[in-house]
C-alpha positions in Angstrom: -26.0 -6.5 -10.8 -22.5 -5.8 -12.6 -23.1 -4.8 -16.1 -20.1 -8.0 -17.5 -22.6 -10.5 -16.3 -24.7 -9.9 -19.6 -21.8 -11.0 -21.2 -20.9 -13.9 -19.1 -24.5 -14.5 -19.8 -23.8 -14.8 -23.7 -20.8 -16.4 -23.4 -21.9 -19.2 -21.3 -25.0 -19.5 -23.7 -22.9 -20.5 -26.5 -19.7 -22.5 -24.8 -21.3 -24.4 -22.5 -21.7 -27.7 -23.3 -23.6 -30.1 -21.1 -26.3 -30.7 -23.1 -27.4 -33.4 -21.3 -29.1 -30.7 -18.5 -29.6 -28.5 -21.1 -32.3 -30.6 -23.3 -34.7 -32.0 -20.1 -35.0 -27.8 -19.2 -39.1 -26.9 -20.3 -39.5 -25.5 -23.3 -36.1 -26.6 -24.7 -37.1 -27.3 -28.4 -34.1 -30.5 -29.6 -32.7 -29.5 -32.9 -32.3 -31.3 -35.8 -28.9 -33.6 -35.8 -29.1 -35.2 -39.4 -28.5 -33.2 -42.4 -28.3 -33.7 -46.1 -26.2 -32.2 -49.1 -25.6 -33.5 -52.1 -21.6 -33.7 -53.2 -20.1 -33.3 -56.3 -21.0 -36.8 -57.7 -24.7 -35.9 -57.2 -25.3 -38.0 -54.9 -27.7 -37.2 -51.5 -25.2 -37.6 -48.3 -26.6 -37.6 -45.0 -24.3 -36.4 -42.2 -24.8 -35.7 -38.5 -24.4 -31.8 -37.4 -21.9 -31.0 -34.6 -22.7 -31.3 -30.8 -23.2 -27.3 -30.4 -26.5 -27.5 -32.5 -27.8 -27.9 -29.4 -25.8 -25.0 -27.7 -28.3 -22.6 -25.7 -27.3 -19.7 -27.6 -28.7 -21.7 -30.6 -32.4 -21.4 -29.0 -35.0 -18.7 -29.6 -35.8 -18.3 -25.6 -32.2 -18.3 -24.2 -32.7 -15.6 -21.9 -35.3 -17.7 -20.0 -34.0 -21.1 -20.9 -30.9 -19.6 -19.1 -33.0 -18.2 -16.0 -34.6 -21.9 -15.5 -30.7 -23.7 -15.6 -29.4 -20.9 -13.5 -32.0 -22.3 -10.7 -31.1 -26.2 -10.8 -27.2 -25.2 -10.3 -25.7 -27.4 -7.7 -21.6 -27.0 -7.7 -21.0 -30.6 -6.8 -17.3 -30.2 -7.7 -16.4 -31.1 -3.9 -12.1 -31.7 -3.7 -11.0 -30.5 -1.0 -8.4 -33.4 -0.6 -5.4 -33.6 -2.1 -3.7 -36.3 -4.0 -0.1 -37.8 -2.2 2.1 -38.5 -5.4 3.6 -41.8 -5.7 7.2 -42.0 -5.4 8.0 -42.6 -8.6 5.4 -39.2 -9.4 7.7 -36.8 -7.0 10.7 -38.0 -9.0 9.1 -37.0 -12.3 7.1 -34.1 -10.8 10.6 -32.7 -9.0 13.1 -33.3 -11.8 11.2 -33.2 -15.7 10.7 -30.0 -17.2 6.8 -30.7 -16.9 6.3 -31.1 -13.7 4.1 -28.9 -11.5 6.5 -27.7 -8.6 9.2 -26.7 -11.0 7.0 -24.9 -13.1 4.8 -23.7 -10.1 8.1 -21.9 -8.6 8.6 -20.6 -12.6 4.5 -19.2 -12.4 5.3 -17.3 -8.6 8.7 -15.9 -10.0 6.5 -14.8 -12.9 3.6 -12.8 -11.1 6.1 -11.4 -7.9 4.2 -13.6 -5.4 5.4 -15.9 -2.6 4.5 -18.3 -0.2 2.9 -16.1 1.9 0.9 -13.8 -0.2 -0.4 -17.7 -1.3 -1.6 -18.1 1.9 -2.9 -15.0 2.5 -5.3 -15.1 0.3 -6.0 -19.1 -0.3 -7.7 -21.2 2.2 -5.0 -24.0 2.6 -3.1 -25.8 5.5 0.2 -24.2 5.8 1.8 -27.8 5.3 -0.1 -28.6 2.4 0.7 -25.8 0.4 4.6 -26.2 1.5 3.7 -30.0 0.1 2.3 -29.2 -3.1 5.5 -26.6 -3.5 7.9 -29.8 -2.9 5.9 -31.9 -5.2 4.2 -34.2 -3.0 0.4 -33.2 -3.1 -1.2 -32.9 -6.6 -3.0 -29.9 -6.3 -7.1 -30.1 -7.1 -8.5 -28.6 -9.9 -10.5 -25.9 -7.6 -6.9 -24.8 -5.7 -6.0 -23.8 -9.8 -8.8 -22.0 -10.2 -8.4 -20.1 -7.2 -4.6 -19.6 -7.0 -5.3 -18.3 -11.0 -8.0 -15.6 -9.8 -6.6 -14.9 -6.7 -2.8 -14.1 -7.9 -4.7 -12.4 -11.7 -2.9 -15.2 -13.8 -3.2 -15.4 -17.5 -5.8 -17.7 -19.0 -2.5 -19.8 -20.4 -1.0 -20.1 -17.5 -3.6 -21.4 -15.7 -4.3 -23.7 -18.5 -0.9 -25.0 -18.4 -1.0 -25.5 -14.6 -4.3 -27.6 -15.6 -2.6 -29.9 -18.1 0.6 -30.3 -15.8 -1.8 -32.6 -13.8 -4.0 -33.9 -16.3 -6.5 -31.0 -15.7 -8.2 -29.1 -18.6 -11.2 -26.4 -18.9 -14.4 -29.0 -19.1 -17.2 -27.0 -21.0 -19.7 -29.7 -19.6 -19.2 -28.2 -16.0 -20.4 -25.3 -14.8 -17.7 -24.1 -13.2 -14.9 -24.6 -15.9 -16.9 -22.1 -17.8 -17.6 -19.4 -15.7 -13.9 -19.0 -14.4 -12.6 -19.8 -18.4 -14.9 -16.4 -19.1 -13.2 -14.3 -16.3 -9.5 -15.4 -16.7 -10.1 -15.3 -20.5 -11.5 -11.4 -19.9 -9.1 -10.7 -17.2 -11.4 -10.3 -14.8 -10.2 -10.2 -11.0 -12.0 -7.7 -9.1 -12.7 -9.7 -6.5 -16.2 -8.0 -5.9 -16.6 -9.1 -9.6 -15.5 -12.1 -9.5 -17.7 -13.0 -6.1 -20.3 -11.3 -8.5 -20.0 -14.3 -11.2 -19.6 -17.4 -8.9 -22.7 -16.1 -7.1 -24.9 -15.7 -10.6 -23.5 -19.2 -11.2 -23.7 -21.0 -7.8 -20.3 -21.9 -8.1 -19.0 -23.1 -5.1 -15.6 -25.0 -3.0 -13.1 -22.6 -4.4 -10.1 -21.9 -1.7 -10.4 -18.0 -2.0 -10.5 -16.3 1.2 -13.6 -14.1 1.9 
């Protein structure tokens, strides 16, 4: 195992947010939500803590509280299809300064690539890619994810790709997570990357094997 997934480890312990999966795991001990102080009047105020109290890194048996989540993983983020804009959504996609196919162009200018080092290492129809480039097909969050690993984008950029289609890093999903820790870190071996999505069972990424 790669030394960096010790740190993905950690860093997944304390971001991760769906706490939902996180409190029904055995031995999970719920913290306490409701605090007290007293404020300057003297008087006894009850408050409720924040959400990432119950943050796994917060427990004393995260290693194996980890270990136990790590085993239900399911990547049900299936999207393989893509979105055909409205008409009225290529206009504003094509022509404002915030849409994705001008600012897509901007990104590939940025990083030296073209269309077909895209599609040399994404798994995408030919035709769809050319789509998504003319701003007719939203892309899917998953074909983000894996253009930004594949073609070693920044963490902003791929974050501003996100919010160009109403996207953003979900800390309640697996996935979001794991590839927010490897852009963040810069990560793009692609043994190391393979490495994480495999630790994670994080699947239906376009990235060509």
């Amino acid at each position: 195992m790669f030394e960096f997934i010790s740190d993905l480890d950690e860093y997944f312990s304390k971001e991760y947010a769906g706490y939902d999966k996180l409190s029904v795991l055995p031995g999970y001990k719920m913290p306490m939500m409701q605090a007290t102080k007293v404020d300057e009047f003297g008087r006894t105020i009850s408050y409720t803590l924040p959400p990432d109290t119950m943050a796994l890194s917060k427990q004393e048996n995260k290693e194996a509280l980890l270990e136990a989540l790590k085993e239900r993983m399911v990547d049900k983020t299936f999207s393989f299809s893509f979105s055909i804009l409205s008409f009225w959504g290529r206009i504003k996609q094509f022509f404002s300064k915030y849409g994705l196919a001008k600012n897509l162009k901007k990104m590939m200018a940025k990083y030296g690539v073209k269309d077909e080092d895209v599609l040399a290492q994404i798994d995408i129809a030919p035709e769809i890619w050319k789509g998504i480039r003319k701003g007719v097909f939203l892309p899917t969050k998953n074909l983000i994810f894996s253009l930004g690993l594949t073609l070693q984008m920044s963490y902003t950029d791929v974050n501003a790709l996100l919010n160009l289609c109403d996207y953003f890093f979900d800390h309640t999903i697996v996935k979001d997570v794991v590839i927010e820790y490897l852009l963040s870190r810069k990560i793009y071996n692609p043994a190391m990357v393979q490495a994480a999505l495999e630790e994670y069972k994080v699947a239906n990424l376009f990235i060509k094997q």
